[in-house]
N, CA, C and O atoms as a Tinker XYZ file with bonds, in Angstrom:
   380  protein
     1  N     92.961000  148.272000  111.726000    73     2
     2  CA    92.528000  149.365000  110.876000    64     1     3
     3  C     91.544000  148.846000  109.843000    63     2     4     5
     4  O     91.750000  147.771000  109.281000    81     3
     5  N     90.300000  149.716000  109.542000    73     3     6
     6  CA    89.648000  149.512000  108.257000    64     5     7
     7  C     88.537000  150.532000  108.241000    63     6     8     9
     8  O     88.794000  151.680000  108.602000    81     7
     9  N     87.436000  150.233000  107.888000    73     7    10
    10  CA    86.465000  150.850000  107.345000    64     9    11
    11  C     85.658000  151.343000  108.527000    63    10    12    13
    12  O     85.194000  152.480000  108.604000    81    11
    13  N     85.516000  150.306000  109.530000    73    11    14
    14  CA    84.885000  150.334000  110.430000    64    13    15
    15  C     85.383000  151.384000  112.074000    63    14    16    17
    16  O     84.740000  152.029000  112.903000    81    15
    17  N     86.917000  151.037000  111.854000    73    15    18
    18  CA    87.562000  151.703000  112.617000    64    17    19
    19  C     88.324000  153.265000  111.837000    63    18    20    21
    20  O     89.448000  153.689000  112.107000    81    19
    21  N     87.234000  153.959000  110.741000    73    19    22
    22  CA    87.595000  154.930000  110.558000    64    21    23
    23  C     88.601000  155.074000  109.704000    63    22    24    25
    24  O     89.136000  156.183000  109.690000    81    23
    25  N     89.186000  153.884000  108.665000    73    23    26
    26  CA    90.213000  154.572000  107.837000    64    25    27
    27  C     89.581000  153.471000  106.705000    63    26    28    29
    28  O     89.614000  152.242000  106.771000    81    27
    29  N     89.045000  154.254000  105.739000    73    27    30
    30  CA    88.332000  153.931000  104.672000    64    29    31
    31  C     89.045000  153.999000  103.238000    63    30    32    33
    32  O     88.510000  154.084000  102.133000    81    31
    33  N     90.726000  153.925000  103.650000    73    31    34
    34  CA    91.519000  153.741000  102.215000    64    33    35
    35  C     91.645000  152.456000  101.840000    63    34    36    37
    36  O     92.039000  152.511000  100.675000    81    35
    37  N     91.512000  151.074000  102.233000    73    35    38
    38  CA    91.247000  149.932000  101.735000    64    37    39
    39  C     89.682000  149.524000  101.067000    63    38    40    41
    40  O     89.227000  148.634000  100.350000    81    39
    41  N     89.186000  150.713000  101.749000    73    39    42
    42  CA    87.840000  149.807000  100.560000    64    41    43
    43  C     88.028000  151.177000   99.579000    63    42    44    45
    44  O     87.255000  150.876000   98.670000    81    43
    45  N     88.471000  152.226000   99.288000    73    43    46
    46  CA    88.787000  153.168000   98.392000    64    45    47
    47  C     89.897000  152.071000   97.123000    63    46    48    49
    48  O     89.870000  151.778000   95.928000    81    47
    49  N     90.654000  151.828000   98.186000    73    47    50
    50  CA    91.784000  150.956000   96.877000    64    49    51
    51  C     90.942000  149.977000   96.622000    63    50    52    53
    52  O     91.490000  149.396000   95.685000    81    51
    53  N     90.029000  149.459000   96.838000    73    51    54
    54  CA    89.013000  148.181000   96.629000    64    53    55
    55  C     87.916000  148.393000   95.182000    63    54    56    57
    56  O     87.620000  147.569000   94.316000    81    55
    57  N     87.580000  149.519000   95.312000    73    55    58
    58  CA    87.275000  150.086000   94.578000    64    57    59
    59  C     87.831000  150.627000   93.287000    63    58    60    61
    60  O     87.273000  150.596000   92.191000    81    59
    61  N     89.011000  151.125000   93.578000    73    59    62
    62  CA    89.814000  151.558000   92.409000    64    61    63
    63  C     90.096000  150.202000   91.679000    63    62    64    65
    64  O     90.227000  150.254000   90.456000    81    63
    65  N     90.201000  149.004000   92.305000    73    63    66
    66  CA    90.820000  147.930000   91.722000    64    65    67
    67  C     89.846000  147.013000   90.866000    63    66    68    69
    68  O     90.109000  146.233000   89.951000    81    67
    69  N     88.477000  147.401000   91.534000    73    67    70
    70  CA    86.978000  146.779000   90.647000    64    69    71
    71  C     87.111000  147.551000   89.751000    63    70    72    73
    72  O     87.383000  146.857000   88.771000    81    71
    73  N     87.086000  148.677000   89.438000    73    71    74
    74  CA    87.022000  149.927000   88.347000    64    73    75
    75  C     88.075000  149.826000   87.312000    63    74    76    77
    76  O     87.739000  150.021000   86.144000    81    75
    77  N     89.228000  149.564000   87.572000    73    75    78
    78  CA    89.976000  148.861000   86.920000    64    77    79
    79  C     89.888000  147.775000   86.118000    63    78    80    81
    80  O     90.089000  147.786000   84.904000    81    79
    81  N     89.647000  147.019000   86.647000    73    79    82
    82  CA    89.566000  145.288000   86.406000    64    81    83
    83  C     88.262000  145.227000   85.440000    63    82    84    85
    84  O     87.971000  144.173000   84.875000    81    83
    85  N     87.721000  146.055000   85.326000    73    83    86
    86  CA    86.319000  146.536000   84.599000    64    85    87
    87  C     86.427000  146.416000   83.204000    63    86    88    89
    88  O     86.065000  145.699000   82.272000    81    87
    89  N     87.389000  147.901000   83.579000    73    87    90
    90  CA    87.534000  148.521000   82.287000    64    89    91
    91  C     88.580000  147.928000   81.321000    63    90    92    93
    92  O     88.650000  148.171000   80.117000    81    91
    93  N     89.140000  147.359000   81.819000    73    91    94
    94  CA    90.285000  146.619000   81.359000    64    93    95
    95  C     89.856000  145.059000   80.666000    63    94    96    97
    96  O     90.249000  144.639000   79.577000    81    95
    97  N     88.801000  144.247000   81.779000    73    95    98
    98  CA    87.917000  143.096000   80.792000    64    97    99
    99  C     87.201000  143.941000   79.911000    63    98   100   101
   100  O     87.721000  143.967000   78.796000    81    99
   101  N     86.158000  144.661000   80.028000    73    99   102
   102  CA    85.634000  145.214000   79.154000    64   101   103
   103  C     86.020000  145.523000   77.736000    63   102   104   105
   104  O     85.481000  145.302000   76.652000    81   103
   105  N     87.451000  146.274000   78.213000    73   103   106
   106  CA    88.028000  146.847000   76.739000    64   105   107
   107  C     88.437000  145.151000   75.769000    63   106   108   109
   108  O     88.024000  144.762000   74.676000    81   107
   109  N     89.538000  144.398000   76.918000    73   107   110
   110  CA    89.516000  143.484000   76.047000    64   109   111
   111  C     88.562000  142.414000   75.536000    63   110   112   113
   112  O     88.910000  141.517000   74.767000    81   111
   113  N     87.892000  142.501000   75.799000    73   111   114
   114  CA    86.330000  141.787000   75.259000    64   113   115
   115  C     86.058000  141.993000   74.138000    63   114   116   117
   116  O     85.840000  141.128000   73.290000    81   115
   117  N     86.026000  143.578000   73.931000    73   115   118
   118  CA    85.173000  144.335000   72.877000    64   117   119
   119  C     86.652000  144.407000   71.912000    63   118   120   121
   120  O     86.209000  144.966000   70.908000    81   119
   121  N     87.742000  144.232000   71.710000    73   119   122
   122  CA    88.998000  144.371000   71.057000    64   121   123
   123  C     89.006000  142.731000   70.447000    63   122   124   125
   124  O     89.153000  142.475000   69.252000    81   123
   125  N     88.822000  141.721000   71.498000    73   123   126
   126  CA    88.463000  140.566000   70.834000    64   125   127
   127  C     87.272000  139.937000   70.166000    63   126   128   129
   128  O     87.292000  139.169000   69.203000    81   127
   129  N     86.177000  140.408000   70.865000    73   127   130
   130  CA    84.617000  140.106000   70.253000    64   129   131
   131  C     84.972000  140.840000   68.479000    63   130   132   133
   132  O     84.503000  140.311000   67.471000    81   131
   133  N     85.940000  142.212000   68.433000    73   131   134
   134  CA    86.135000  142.955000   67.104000    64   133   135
   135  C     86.677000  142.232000   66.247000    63   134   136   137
   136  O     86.365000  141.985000   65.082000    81   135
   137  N     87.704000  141.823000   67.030000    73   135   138
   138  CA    89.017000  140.891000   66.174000    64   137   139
   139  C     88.351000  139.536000   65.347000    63   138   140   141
   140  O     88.388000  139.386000   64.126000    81   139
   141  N     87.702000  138.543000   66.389000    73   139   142
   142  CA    86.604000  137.507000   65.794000    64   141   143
   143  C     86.254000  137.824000   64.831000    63   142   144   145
   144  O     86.698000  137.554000   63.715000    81   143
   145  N     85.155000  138.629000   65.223000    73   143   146
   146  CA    84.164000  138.944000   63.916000    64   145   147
   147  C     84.544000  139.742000   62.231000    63   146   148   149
   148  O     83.871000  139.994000   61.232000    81   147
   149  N     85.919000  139.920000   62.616000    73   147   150
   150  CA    86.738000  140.468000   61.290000    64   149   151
   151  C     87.130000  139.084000   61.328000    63   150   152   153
   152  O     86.371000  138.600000   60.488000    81   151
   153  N     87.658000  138.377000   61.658000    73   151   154
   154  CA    88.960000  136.937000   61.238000    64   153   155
   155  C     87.293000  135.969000   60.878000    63   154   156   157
   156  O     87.149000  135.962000   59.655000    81   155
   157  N     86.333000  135.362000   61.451000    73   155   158
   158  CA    85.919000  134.466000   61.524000    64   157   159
   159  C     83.886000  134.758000   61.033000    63   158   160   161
   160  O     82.949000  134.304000   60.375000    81   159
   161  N     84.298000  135.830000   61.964000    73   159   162
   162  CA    82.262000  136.610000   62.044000    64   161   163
   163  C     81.835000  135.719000   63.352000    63   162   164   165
   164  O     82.093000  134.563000   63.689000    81   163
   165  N     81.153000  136.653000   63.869000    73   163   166
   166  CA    80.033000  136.184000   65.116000    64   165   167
   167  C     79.054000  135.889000   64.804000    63   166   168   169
   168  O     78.322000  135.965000   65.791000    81   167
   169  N     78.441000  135.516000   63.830000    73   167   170
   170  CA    77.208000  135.615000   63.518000    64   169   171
   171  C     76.667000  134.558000   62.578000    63   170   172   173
   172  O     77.374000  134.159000   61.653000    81   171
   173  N     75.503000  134.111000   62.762000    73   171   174
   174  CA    75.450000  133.167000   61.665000    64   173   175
   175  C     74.371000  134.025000   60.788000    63   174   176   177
   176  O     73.919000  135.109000   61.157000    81   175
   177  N     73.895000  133.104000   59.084000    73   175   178
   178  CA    73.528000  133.851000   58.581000    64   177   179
   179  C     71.969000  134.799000   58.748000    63   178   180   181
   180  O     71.165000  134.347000   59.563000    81   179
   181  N     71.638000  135.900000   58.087000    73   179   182
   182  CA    70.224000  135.928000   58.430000    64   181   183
   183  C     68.783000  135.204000   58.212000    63   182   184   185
   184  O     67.657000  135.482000   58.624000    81   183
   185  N     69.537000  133.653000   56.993000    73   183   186
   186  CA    68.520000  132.819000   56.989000    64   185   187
   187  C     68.740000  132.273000   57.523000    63   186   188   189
   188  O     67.936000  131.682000   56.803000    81   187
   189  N     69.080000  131.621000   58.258000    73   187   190
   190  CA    70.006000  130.681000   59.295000    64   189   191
   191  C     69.296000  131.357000   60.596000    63   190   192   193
   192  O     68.678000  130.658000   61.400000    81   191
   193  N     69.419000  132.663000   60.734000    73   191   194
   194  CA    69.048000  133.201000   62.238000    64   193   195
   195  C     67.457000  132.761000   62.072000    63   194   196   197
   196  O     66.889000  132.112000   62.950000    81   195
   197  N     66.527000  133.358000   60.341000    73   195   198
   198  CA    64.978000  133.909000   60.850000    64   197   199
   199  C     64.296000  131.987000   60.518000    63   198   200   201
   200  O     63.149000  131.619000   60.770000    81   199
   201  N     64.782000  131.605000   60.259000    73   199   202
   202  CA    64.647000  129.690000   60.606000    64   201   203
   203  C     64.554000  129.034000   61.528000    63   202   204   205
   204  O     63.745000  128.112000   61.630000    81   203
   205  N     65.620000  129.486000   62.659000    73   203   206
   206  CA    65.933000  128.542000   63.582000    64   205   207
   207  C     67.672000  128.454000   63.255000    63   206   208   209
   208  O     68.304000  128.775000   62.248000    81   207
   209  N     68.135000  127.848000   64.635000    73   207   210
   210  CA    69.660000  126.991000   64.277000    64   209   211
   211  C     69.303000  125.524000   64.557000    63   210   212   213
   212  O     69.971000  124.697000   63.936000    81   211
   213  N     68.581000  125.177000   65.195000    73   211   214
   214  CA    68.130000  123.604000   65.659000    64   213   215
   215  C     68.614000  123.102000   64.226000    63   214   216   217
   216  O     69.789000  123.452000   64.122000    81   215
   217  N     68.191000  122.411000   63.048000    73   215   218
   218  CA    68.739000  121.804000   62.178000    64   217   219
   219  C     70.683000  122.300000   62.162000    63   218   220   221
   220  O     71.684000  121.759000   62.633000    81   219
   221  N     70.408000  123.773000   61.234000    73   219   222
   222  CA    72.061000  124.209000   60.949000    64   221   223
   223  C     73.224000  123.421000   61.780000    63   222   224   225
   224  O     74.075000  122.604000   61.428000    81   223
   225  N     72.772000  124.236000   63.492000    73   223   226
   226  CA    74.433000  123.560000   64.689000    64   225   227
   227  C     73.685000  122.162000   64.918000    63   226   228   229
   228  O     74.372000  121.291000   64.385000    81   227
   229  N     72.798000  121.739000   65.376000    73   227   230
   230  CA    72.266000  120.358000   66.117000    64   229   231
   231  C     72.314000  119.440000   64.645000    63   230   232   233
   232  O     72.296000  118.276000   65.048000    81   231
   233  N     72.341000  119.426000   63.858000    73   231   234
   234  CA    71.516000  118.672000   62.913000    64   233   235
   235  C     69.897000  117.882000   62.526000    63   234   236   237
   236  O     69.421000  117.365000   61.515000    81   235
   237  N     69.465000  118.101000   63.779000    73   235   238
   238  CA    68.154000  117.433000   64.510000    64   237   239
   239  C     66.854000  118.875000   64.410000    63   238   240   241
   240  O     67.236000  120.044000   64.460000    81   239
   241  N     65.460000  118.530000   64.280000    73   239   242
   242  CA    65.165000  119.196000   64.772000    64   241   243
   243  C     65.160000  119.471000   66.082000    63   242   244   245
   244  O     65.582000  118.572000   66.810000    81   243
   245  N     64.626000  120.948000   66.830000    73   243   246
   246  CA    64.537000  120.878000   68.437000    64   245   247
   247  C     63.060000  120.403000   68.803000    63   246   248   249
   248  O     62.668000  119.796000   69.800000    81   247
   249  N     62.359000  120.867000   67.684000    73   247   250
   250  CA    60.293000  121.028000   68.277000    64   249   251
   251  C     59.718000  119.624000   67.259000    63   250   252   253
   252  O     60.062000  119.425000   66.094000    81   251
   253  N     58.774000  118.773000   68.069000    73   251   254
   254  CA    57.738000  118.298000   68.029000    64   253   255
   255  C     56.862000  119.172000   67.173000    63   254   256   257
   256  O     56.406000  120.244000   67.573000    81   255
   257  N     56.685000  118.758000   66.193000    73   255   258
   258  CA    55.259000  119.672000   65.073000    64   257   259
   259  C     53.942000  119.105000   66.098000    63   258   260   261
   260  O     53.639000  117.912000   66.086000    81   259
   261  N     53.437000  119.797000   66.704000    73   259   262
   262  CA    52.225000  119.955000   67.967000    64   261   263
   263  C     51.048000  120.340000   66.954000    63   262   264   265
   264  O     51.298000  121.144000   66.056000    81   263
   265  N     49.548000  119.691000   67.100000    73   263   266
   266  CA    48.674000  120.946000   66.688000    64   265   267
   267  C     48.515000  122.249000   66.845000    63   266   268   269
   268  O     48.249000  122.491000   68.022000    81   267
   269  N     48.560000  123.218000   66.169000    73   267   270
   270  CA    48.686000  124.558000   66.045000    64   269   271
   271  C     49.926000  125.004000   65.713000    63   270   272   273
   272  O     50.077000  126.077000   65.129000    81   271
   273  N     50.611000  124.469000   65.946000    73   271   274
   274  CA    52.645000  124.999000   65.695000    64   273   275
   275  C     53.105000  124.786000   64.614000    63   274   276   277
   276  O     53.149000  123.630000   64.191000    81   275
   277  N     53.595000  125.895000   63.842000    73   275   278
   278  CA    53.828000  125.926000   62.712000    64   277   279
   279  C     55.678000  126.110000   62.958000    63   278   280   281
   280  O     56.204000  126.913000   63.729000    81   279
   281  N     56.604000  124.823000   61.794000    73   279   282
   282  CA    57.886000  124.364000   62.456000    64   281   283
   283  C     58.412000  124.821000   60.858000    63   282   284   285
   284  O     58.081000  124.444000   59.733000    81   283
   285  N     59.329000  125.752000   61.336000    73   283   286
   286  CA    59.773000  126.036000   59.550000    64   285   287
   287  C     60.405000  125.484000   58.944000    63   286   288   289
   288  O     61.519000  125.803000   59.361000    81   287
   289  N     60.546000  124.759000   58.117000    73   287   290
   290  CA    61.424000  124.095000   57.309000    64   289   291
   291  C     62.443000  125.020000   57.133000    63   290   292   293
   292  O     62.388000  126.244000   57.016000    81   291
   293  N     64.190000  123.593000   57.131000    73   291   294
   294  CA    65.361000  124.697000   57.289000    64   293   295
   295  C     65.791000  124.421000   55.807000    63   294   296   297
   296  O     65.941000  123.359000   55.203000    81   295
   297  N     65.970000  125.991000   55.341000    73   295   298
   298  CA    66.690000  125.885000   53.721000    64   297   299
   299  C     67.708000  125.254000   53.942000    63   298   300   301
   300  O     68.348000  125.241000   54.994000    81   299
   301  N     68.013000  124.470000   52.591000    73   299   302
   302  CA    69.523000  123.851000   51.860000    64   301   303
   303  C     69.087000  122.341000   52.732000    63   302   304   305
   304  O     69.924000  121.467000   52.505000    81   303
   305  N     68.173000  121.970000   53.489000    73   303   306
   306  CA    68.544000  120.541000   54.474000    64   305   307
   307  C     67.007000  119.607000   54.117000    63   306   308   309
   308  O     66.462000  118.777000   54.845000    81   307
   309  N     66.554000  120.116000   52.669000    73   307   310
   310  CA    65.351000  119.001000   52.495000    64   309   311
   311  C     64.219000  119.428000   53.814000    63   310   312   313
   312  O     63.925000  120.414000   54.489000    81   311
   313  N     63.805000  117.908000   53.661000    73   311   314
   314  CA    62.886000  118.033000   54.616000    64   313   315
   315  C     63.429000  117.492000   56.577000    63   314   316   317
   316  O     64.393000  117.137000   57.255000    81   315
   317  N     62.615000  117.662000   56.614000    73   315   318
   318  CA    63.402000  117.390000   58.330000    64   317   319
   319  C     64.432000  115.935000   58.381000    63   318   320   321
   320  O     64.482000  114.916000   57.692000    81   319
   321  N     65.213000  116.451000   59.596000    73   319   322
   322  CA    66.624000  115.549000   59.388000    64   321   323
   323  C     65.979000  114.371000   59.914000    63   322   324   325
   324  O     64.877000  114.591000   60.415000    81   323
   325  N     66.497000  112.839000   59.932000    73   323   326
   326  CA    65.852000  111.589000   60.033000    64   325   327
   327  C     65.962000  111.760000   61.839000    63   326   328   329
   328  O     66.698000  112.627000   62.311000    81   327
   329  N     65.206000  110.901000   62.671000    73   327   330
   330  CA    65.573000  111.046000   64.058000    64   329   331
   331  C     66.740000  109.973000   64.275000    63   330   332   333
   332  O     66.895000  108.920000   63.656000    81   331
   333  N     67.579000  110.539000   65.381000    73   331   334
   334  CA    68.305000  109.964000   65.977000    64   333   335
   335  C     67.986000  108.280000   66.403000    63   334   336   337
   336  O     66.952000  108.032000   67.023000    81   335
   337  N     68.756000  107.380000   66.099000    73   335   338
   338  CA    68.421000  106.387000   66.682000    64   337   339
   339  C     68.605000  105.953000   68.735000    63   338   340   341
   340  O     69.750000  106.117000   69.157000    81   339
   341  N     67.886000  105.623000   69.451000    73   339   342
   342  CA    68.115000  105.668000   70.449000    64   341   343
   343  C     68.683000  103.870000   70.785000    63   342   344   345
   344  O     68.422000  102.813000   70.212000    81   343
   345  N     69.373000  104.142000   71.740000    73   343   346
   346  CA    69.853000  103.330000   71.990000    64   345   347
   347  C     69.247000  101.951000   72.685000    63   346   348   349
   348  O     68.381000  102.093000   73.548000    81   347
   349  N     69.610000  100.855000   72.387000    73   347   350
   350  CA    69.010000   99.665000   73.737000    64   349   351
   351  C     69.263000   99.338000   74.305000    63   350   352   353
   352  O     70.458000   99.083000   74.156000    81   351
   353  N     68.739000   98.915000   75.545000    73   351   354
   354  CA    69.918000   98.553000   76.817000    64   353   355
   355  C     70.165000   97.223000   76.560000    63   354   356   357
   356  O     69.558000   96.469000   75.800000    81   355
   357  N     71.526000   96.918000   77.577000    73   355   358
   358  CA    71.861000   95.911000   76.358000    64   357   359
   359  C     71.070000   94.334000   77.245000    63   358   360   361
   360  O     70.608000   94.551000   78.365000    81   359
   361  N     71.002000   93.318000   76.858000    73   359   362
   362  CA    70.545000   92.053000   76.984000    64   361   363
   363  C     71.394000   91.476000   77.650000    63   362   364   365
   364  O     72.578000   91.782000   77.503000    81   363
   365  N     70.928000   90.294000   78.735000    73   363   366
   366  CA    71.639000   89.537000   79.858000    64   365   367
   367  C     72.297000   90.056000   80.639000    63   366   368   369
   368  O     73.274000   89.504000   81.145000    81   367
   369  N     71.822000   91.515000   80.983000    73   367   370
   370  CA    72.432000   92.292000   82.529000    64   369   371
   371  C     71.552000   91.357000   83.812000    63   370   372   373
   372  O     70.527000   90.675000   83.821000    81   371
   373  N     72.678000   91.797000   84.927000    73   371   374
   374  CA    72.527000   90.807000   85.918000    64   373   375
   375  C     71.298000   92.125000   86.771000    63   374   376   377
   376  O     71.262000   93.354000   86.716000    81   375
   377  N     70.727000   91.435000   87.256000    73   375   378
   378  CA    69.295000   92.534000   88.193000    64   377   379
   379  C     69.710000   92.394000   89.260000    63   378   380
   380  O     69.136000   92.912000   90.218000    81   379
């Protein structure tokens, strides 16, 4: 029996069960995305957003100051953060 042989109530319950499963992540998404943003906030601030986050979450910048590209300096953090030191490989590895 199925869809093919004419009895089309398994992809009907197939359906009911996507439609379900929907509405049900959905709701709890939007009940928790609510809950967050009352306990904690989703959001960071709006100087924080019209800046950049590269300094704020990374601590680093993300961009190369390029000719023509203008790189905004991030309030409260001075001038750009120092670069990362990179590492060296280490001395007397076997080749």
């Amino acid at each position: 029996r199925g869809l093919l042989a004419g009895d089309a109530g398994q992809l009907l319950a197939e359906c009911i069960g996507v439609t379900v499963n929907v509405l049900y992540v959905g709701t709890m998404t939007a009940v928790s995305l609510w809950f967050i943003g009352k306990l904690v906030g989703n959001r960071v601030s709006a100087e924080d957003e019209i800046s950049g986050l590269d300094i704020p979450e990374m601590g680093v910048a993300g961009y190369t100051a390029e000719p023509g590209h203008h790189i905004p300096e991030a309030k409260g953090f001075g001038t750009a953060a120092p670069p990362i030191p990179l590492r060296r490989p280490a001395t007397g590895m076997m080749r």
